[in-house]
ROZA-899768 format. One record per residue: residue in three letters; x, y, z negated of N, C-alpha, C in turn. Coordinates in steps of 0.02 Angstrom, whole numbers, padded with zeros to 5 digits, always signed. Example, Ala and Ser with C-alpha at 12.3 -4.5 7.8 and 13.67 -1.06 7.14 Angstrom:
% ROZA-899768
ALA+00660-00284-00390+00615-00225-00390+00660-00165-00390
SER+00642-00112-00354+00684-00053-00357+00645+00002-00394
END
This chain:
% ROZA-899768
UNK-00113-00713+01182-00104-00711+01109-00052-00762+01088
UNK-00009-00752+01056+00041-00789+01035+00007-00848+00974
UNK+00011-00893+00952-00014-00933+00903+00043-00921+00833
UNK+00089-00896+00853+00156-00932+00819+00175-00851+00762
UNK+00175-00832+00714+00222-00793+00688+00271-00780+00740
UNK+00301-00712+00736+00370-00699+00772+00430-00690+00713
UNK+00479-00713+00748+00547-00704+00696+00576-00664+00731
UNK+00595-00607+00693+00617-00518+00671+00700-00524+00652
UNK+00745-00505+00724+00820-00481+00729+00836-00444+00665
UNK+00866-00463+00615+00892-00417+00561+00937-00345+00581
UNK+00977-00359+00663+01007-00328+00682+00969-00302+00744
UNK+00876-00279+00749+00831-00241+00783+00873-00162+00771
UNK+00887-00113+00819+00905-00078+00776+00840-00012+00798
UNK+00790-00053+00852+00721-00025+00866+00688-00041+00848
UNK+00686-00078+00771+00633-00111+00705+00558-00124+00775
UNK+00549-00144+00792+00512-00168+00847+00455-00216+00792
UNK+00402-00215+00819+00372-00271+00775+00293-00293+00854
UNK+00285-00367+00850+00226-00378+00900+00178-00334+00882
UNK+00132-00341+00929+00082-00305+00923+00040-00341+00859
UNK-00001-00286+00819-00057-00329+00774-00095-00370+00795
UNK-00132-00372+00844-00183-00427+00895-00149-00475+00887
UNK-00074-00490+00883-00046-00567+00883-00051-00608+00823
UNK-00087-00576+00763-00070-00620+00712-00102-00652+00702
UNK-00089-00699+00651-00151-00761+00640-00204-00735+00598
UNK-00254-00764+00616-00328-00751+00593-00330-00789+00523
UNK-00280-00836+00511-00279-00873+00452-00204-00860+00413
UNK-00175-00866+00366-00197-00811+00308-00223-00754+00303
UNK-00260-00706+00335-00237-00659+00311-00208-00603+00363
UNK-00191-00615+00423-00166-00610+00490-00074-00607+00467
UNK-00058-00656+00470+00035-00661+00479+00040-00649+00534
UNK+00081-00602+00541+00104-00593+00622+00185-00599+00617
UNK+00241-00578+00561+00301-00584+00601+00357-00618+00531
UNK+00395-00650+00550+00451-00680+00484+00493-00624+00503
UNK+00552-00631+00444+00626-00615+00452+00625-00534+00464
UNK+00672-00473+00500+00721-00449+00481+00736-00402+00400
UNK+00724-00356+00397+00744-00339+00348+00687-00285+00299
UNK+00727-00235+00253+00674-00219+00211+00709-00141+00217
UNK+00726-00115+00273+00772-00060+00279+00704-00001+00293
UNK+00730+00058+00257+00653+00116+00275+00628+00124+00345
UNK+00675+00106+00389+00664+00123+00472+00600+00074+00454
UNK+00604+00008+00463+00580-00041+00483+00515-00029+00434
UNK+00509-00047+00379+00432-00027+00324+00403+00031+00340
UNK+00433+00071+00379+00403+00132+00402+00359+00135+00461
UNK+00413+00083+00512+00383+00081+00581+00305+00016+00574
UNK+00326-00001+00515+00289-00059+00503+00213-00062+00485
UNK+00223+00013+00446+00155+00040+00414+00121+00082+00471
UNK+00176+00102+00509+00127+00132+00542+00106+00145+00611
UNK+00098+00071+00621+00071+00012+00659+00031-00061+00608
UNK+00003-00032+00552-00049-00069+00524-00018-00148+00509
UNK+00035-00139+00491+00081-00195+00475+00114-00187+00377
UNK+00118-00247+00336+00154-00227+00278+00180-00293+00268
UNK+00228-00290+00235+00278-00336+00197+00251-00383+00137
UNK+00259-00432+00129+00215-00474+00072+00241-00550+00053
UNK+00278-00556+00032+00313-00619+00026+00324-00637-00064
UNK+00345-00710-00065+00365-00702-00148+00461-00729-00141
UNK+00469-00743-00200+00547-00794-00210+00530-00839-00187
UNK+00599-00845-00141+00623-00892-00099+00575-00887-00039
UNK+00548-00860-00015+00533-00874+00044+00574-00809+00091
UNK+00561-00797+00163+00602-00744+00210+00528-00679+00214
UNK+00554-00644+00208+00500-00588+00231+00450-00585+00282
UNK+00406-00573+00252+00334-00596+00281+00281-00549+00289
UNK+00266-00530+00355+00226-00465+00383+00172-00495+00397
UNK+00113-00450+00384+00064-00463+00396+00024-00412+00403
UNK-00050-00421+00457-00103-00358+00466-00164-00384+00474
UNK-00188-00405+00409-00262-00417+00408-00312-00391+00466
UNK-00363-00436+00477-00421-00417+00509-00488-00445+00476
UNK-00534-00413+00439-00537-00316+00442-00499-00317+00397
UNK-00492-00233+00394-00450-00210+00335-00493-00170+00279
UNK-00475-00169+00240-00505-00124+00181-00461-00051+00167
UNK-00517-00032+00170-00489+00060+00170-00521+00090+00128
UNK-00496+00131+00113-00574+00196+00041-00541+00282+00109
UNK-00604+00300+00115-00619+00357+00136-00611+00423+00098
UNK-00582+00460+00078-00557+00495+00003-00635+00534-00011
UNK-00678+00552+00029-00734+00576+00002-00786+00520+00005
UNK-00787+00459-00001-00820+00408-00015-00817+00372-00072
UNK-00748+00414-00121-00738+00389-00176-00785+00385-00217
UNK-00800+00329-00257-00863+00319-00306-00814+00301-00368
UNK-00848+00335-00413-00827+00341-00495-00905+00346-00559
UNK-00884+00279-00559-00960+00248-00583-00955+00313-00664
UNK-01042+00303-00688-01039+00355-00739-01003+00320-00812
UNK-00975+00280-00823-00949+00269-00867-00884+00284-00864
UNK-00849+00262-00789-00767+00290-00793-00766+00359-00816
UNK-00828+00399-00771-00846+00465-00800-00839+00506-00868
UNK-00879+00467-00899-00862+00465-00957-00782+00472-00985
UNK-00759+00420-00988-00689+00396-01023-00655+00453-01009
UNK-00652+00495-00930-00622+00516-00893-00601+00601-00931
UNK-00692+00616-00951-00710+00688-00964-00682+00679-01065
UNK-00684+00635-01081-00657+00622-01137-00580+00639-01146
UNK-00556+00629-01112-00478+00664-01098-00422+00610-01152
UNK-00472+00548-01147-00421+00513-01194-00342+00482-01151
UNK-00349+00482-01098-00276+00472-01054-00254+00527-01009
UNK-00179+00514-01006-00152+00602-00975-00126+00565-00899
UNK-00155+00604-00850-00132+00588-00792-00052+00626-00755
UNK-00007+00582-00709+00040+00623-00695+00049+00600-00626
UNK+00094+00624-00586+00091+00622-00519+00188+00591-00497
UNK+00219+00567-00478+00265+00538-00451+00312+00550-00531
UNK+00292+00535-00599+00340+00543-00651+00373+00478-00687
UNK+00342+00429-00654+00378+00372-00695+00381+00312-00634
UNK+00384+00327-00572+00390+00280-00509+00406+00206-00527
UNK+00470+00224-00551+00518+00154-00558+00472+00115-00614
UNK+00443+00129-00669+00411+00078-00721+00351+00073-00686
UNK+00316+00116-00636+00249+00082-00620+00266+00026-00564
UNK+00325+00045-00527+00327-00032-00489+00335-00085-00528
UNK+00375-00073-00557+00402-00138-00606+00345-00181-00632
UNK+00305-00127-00682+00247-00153-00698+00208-00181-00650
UNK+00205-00154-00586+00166-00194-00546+00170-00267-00527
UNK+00253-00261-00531+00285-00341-00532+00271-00387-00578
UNK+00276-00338-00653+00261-00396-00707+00209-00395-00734
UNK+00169-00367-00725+00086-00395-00752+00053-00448-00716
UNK+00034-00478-00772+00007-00555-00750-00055-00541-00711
UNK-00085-00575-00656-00158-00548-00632-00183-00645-00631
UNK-00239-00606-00626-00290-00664-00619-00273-00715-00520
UNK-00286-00780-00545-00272-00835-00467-00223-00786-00442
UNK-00154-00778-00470-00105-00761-00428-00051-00789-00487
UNK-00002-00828-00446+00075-00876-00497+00118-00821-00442
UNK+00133-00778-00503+00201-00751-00507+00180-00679-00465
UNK+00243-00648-00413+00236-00601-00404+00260-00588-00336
UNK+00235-00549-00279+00254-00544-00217+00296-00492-00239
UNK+00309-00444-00264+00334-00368-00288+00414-00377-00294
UNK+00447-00445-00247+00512-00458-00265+00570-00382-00298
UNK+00629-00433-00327+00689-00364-00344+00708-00332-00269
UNK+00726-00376-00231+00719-00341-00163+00670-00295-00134
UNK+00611-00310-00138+00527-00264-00137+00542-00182-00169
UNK+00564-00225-00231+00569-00132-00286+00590-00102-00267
UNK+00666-00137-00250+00720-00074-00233+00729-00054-00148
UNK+00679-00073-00128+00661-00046-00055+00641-00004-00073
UNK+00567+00003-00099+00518+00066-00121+00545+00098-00165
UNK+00594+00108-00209+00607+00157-00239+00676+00196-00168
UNK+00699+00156-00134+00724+00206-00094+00682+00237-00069
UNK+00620+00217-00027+00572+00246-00017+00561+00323-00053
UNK+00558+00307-00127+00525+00344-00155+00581+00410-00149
UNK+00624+00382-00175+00691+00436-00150+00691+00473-00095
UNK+00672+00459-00036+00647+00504+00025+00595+00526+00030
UNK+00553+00512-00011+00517+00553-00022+00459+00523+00018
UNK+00442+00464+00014+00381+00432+00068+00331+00401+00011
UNK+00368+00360-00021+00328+00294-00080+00314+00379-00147
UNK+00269+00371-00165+00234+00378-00210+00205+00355-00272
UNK+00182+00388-00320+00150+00345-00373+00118+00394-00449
UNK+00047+00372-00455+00016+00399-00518+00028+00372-00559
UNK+00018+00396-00625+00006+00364-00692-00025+00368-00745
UNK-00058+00328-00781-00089+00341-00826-00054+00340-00900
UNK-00071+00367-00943-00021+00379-01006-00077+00373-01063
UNK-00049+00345-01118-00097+00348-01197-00023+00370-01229
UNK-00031+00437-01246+00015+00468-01283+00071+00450-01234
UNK+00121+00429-01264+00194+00415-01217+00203+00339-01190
UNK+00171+00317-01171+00131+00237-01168+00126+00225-01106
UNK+00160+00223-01050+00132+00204-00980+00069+00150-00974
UNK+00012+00144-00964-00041+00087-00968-00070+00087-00897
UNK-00056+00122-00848-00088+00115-00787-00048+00151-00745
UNK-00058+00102-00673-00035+00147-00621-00030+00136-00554
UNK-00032+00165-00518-00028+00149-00409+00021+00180-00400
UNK+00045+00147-00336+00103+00155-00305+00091+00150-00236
UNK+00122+00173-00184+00108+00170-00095+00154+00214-00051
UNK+00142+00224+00003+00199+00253+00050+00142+00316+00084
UNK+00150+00382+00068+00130+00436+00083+00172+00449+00156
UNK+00116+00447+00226+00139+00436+00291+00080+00490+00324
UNK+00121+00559+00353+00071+00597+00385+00003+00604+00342
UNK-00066+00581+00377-00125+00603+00297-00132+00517+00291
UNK-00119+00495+00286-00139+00416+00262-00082+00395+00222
UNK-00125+00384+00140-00077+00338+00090-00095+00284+00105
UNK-00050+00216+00115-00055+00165+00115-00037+00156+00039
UNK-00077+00103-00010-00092+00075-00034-00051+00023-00056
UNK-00006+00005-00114+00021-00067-00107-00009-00104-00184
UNK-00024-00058-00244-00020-00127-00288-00039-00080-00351
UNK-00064-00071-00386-00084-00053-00445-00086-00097-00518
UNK-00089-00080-00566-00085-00111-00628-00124-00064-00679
UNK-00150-00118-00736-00186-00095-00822-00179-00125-00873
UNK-00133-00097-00915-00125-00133-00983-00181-00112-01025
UNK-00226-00067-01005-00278-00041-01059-00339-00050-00992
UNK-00400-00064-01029-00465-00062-00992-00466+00020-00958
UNK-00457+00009-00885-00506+00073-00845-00433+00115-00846
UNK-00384+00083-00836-00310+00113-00842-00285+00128-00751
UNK-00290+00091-00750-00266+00080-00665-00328+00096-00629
UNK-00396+00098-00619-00444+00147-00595-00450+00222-00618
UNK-00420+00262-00682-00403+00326-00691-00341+00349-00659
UNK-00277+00320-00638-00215+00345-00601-00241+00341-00541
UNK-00319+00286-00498-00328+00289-00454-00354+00344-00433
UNK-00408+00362-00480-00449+00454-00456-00399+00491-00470
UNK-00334+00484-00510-00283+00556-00499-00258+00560-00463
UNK-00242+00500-00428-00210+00497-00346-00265+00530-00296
UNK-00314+00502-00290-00347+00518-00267-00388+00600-00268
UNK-00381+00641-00308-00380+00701-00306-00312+00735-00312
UNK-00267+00702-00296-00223+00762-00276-00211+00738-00216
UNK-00211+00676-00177-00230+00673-00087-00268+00717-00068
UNK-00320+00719-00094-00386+00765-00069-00327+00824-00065
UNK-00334+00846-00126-00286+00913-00116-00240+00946-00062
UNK-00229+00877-00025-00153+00897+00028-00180+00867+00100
UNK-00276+00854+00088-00303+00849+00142-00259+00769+00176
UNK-00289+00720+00131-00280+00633+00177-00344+00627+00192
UNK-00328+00593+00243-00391+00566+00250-00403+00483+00270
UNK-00366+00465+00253-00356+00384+00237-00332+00331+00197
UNK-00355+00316+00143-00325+00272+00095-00308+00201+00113
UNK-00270+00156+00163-00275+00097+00170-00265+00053+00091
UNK-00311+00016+00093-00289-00027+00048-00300-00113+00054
UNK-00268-00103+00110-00257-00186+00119-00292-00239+00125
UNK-00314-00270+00079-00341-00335+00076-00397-00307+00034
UNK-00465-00321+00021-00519-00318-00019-00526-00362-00084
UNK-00543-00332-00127-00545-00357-00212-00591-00323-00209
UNK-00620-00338-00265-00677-00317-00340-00659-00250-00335
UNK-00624-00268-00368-00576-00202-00412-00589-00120-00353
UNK-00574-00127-00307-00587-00090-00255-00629-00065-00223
UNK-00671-00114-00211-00741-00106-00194-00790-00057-00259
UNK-00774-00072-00317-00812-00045-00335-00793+00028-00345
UNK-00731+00044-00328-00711+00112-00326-00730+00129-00237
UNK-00766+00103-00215-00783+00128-00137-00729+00115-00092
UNK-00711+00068-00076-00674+00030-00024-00735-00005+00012
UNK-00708-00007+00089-00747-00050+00123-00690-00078+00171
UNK-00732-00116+00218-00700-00160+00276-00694-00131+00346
UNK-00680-00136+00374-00661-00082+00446-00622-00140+00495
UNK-00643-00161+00549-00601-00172+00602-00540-00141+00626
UNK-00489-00229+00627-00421-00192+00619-00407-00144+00683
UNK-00440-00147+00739-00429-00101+00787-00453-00034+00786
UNK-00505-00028+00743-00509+00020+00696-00475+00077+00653
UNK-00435+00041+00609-00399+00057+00571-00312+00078+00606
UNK-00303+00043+00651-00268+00058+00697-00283+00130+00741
UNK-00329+00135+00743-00351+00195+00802-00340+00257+00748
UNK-00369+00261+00682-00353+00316+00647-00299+00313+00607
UNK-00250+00252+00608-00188+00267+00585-00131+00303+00621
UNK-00134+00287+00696-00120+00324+00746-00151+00397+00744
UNK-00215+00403+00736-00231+00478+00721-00202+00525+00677
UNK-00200+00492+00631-00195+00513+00536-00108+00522+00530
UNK-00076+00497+00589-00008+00495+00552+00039+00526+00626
UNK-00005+00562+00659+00045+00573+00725+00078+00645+00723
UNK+00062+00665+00659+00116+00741+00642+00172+00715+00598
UNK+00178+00672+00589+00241+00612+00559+00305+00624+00612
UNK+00339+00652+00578+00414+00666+00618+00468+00642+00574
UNK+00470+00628+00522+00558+00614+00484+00596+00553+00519
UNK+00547+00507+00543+00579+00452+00565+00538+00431+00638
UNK+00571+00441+00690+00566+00402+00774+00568+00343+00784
UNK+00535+00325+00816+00534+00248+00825+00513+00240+00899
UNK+00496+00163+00926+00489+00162+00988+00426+00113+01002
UNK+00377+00115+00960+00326+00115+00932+00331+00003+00938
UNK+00267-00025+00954+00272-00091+00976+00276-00118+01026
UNK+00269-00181+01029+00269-00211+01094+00259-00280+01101
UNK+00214-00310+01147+00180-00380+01145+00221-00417+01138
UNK+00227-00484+01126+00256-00529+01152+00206-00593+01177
END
């Protein structure tokens, strides 16, 4: 096991990343600094149970928690009050129509014990290329013409990975979550990673899973994935 983060060739042009087992158990599992934010690489990155997470001024920073938090798409729980709000029809749900303002927003909404924002200008405009190929994704919630909620993530074979949601209105960003979440169902996922564990998540039915785990069915979940080849990982 390596102790050390690895530092990542900007000029990899086999986006290579260590194995997950190497990362540290403390933050959080860091496993690699440095190269870049190019689709090869966030691609090969996700799917090998690896994501990008850094703020200003620091170098790009990979990491793969152990455990991970995942939601199971038929484990979804939607307590009877979201229920409510939901069957009320007071917000209009939409599916990949306003990408660019729900990242943004994701960047600039203030959250609770967090100074500032990992969601760098560099971050955005990765994922909206993303989104442009058609991988990154994103719901939204609407009050009249009002963006107030929304998720965003990288649609890979049947597993959405998960990056960052936002609510300017109470129960805003848990309603774009069940619209995401029934139109996955729809196209048959069967894995929601979502990263790191919150509140917020859990109570929409997220749990914890061993990262070798989560590894074994991301490899499952994503091996009819052809747009982009890679040459998968490798220890150091």
């Amino acid at each position: 096991m390596n102790p050390y983060p690895v530092w990542l060739d900007a000029d990899d042009s086999n986006y290579l990343f260590p194995h997950p087992e190497n990362a540290l158990t403390e933050p959080d599992g860091l496993l690699a600094v440095g190269g870049d934010l190019s689709p090869n690489r966030i691609i090969n990155a996700y799917l090998n149970g690896i994501f990008p997470w850094y703020s200003h001024g620091q170098p790009i920073l990979w990491w793969s928690p152990n455990p991970r938090a995942v939601l199971f798409p038929e484990k979804l729980h939607i307590s009877k009050s979201l229920k409510k709000i939901i069957r009320k029809k007071t917000f209009r749900t939409t599916t990949n129509q306003a990408f660019k303002q729900v990242i943004h927003s994701c960047a600039k909404t203030p959250r609770k014990k967090q100074d500032g924002t990992w969601i760098t200008d560099d971050m955005q405009q990765a994922y909206l290329h993303l989104h442009k190929l058609g991988i990154a994704k994103s719901a939204e919630c609407w009050s009249g013409d009002l963006l107030v909620g929304g998720v965003y993530g990288l649609a890979i074979g049947r597993v959405f990975f998960g990056e960052s949601m936002f609510s300017h209105q109470s129960n805003a960003s848990k309603i774009a979550f069940v619209h995401l979440l029934d139109e996955l169902k729809k196209s048959n996922y069967a894995l929601i990673d979502c990263q790191v564990t919150t509140d917020h998540l859990l109570s929409l039915g997220a749990e914890e899973i061993p990262r070798v785990k989560f590894l074994e069915l991301v490899k499952q979940y994503t091996r009819s994935f052809s747009r982009f080849k890679f040459s998968g990982v490798i220890n150091v």
